[in-house]
C-alpha positions in Angstrom: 0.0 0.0 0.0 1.7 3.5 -0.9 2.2 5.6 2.0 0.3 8.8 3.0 2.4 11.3 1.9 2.2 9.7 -1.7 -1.7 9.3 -1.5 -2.0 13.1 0.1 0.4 13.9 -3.2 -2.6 12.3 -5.4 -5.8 13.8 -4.2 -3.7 17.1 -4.8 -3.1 16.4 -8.2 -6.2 15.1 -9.1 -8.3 18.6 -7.0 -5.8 20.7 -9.1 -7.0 19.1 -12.5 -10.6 19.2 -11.4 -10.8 22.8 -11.1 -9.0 23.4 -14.0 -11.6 20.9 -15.9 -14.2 22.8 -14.1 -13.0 26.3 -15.3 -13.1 25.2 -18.6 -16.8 23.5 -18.3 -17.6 27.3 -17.2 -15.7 29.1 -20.0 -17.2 26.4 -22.7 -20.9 26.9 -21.2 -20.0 30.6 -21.7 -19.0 29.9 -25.5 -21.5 27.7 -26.4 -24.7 30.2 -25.9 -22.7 32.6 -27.9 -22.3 29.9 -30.6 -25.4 28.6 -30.6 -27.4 31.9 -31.3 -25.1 32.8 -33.9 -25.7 29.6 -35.5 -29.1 30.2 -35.4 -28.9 33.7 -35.9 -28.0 32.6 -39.6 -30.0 29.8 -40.3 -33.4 31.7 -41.6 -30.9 33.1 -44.3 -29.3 29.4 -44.9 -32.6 28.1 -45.3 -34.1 31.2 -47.8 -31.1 31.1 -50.0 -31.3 27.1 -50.4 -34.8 27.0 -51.5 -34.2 30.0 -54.3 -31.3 28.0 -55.3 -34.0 24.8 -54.9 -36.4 26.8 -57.7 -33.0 27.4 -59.6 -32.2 23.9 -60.4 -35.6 23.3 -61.9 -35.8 27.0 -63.3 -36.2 26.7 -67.1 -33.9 29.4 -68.2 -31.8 29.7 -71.6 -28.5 29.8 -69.1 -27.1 26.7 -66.9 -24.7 27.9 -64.3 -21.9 25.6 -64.6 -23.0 24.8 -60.4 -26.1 23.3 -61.9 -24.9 21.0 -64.6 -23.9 17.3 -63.4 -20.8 15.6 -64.5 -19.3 12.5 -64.6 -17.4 12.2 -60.9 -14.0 11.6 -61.8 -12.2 14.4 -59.9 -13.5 15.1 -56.0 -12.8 18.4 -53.6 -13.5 17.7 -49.7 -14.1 20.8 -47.8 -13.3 18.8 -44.3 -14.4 21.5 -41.2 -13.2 20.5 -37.7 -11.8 22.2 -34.8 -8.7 24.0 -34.0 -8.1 22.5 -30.4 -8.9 19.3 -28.9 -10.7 18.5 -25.2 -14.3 18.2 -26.9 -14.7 14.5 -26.5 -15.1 12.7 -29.9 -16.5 15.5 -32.2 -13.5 15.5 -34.3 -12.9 11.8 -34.1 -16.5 11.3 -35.6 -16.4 13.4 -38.2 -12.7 12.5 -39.6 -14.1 8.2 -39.4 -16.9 9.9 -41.2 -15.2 11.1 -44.0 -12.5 8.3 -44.1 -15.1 6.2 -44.6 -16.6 7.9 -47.6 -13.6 8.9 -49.6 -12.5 5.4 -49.3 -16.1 4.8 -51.0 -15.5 6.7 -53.6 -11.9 5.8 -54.2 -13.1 1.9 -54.7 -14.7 3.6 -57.5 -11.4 5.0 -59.3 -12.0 9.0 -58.0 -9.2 11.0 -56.8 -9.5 13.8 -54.3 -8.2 17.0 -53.2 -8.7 18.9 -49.5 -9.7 22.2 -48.3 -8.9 22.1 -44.2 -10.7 24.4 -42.0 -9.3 23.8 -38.7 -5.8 22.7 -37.1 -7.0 19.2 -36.3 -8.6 18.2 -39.8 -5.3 20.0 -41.4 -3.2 17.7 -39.3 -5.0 15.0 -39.9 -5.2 15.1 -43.8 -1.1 15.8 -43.4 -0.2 12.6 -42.0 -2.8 10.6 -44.0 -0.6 12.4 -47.0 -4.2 13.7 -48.4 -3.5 15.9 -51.5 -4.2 19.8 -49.8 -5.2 22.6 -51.7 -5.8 25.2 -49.0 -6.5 25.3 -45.5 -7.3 28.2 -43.2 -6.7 27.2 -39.0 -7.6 29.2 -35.9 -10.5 30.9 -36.7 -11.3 31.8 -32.7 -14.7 31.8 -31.6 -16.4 33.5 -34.0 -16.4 32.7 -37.6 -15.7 35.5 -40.0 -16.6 35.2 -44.0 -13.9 37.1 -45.3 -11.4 34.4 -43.5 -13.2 31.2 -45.5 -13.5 32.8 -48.7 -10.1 32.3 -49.9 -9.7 28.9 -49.0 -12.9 27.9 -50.2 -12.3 30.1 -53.5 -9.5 27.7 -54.8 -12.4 24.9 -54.5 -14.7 26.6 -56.3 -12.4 28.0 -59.0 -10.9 24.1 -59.3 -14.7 22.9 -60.1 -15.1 26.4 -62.7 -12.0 25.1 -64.8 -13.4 21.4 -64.8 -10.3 20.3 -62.3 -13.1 18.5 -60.2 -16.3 17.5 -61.2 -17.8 17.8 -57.7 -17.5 19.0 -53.8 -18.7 17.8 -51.0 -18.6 19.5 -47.5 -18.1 17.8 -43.7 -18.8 19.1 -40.8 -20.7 18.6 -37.7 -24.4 19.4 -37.2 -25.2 20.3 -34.1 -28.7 18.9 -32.8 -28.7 19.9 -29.2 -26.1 20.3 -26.5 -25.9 16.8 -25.7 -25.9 15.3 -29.1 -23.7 16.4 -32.4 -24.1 14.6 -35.8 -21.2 14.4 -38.1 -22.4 15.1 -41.9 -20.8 14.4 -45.1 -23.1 15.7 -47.7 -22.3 16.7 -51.6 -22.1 20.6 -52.0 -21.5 20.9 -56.1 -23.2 20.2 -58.3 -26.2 21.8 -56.8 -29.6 19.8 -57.5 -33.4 20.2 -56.5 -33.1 16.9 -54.1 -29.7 18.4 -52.9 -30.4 21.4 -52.0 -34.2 20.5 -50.7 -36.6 21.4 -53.2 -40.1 23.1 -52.4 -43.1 21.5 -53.1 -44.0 24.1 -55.5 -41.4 25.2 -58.3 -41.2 28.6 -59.5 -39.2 31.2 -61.8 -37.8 34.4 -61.8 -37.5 37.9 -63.4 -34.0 38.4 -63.8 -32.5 41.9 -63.6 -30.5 42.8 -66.1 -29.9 39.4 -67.0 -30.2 35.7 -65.6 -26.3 35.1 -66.1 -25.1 38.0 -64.0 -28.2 37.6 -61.1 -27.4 33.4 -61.0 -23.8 33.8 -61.2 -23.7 35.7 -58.4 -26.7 34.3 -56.0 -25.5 30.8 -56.4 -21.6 32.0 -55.2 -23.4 33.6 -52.0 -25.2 30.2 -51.8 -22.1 28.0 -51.0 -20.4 30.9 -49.4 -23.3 30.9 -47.0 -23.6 27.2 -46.8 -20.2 26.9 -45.6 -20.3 29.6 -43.3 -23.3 28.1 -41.7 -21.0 24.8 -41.6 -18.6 26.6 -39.7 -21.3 27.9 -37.3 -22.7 24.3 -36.8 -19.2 22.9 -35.7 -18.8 25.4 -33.6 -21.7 25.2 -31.9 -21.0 21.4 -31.3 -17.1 22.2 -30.5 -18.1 24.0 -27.5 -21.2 21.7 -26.5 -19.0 18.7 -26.5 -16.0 20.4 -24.8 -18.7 21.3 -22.2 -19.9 18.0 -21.8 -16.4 16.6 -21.7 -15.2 18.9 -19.5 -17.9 18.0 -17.1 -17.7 14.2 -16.8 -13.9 14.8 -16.7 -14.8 17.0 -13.5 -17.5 14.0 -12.3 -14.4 11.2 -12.7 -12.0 13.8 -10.5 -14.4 14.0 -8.0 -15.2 10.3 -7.9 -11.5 9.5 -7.7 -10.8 11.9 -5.1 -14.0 10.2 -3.0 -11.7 7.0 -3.8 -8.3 8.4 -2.4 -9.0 9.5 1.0 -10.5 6.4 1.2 -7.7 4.7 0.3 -5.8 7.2 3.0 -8.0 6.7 5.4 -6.8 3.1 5.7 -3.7 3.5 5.5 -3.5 6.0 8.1 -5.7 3.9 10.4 -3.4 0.8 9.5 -0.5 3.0 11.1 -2.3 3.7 13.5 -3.2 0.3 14.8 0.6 -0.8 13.7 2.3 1.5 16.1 -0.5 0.7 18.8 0.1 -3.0 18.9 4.1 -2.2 18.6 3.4 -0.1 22.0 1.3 -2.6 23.3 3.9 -5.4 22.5 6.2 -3.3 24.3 4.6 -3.1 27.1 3.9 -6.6 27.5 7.0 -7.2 26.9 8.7 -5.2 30.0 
């Protein structure tokens, strides 16, 4: 049995790392409401921007946007969104099996891909898996800013313009609610009616001055908000599950602590009743 010194050492240790754990289940609580009405903050104008570009897909206009037109999948971009630090249980485990899983899919079928990263631990990952990267763009903070993911995402976009890949698909992770986060792996490009969710009823539009320049533009904003709202999602479940980490990491310290004094207790009174039956031996003795 280790001696009380060494066990008074322990339950030091382990109260030290509980109220750091603790601190940070505060801070991440703290994070999360912010990130959670930001993420919804943008979702009315996620969801009105994917059913015009729903009404797009089935418009019947003289002009195809080249985001409209399938191809024959030869050629694949991954935009792969995770976070920059770690401590948030398995969020970024989930979502990197996730997408393992489905580029190993569609490499059985002869398709080669090419990366964008956003975030340090899907960069890392895509390094040592020796993924071809085309851009990546890491520590983005707390809050997501558009003019950060534009550039990176651009390269993507300009790749599937020139006919470099013939489509683009996005992961991320959804968040549902603060104790559950689903990872997603869904196709961005080409965009389609089923894709993009189409509306029971179809319409057209008036364009003005023409459909090329009003489609060329609205469907850019479309993936640029779709992406953005990505970003949001993730980190809304980033902090949710670093919360909920943070916390059973804090329950376990507290249960192992319960467990130590124990453990000291009986020790101590093992010593005790040692050094009484030594005096008692003693005494006998003389």
């Amino acid at each position: 049995m280790p001696s009380g010194k060494e066990i008074r050492n322990k339950i030091k240790s382990v109260e030290n790392t509980r109220k750091i754990t603790k601190a940070m289940e505060m801070v991440a609580a703290s994070k999360m409401r912010k990130a959670q009405d930001r993420m919804r903050a943008a979702r009315p104008y996620g969801e009105k921007i994917r059913r015009v570009a729903a009404n797009l897909s089935h418009a019947l206009t003289e002009y195809k946007h080249p985001f409209l037109v399938s191809r024959d999948q030869a050629n694949i971009g991954v935009i792969l969104i995770t976070s920059d630090k770690g401590l948030c249980g398995g969020l970024n485990s989930n979502i990197l099996r996730l997408t393992v899983t489905k580029m190993k899919e569609l490499e059985s079928q002869g398709k080669k891909f090419q990366a964008t990263c956003i975030g340090n631990k899907g960069f890392g990952f895509m390094q040592r898996a020796g993924g071809k990267i085309v851009s990546h763009v890491t520590n983005l903070g707390d809050t997501p800013h558009l003019e950060k993911l534009i550039g990176p995402v651009k390269v993507q976009l300009d790749a599937y313009m020139k006919g470099e890949i013939d489509a683009l698909y996005i992961g991320y992770t959804r968040f549902i609610n603060t104790m559950k986060q689903e990872p997603v792996f869904e196709q961005l490009l080409p965009l389609s009616g089923e894709a993009v969710g189409s509306a029971k009823t179809k319409w057209d539009y008036v364009y003005e001055p023409d459909s090329k320049a009003v489609i060329d533009d609205l469907l850019i904003r479309y993936v640029e908000a779709l992406i953005y709202q990505a970003v949001a999602e993730n980190m809304a479940s980033e902090q949710s599950a670093r919360m909920v980490a943070m916390k059973s990491a804090s329950d376990n310290a507290k249960t192992v602590i319960g467990d130590l004094k124990l453990v000291y207790n009986k020790a101590r009174q093992a010593a005790i009743t040692k050094e009484l039956s030594e005096i008692v031996s003693g005494a006998a003795a003389v």
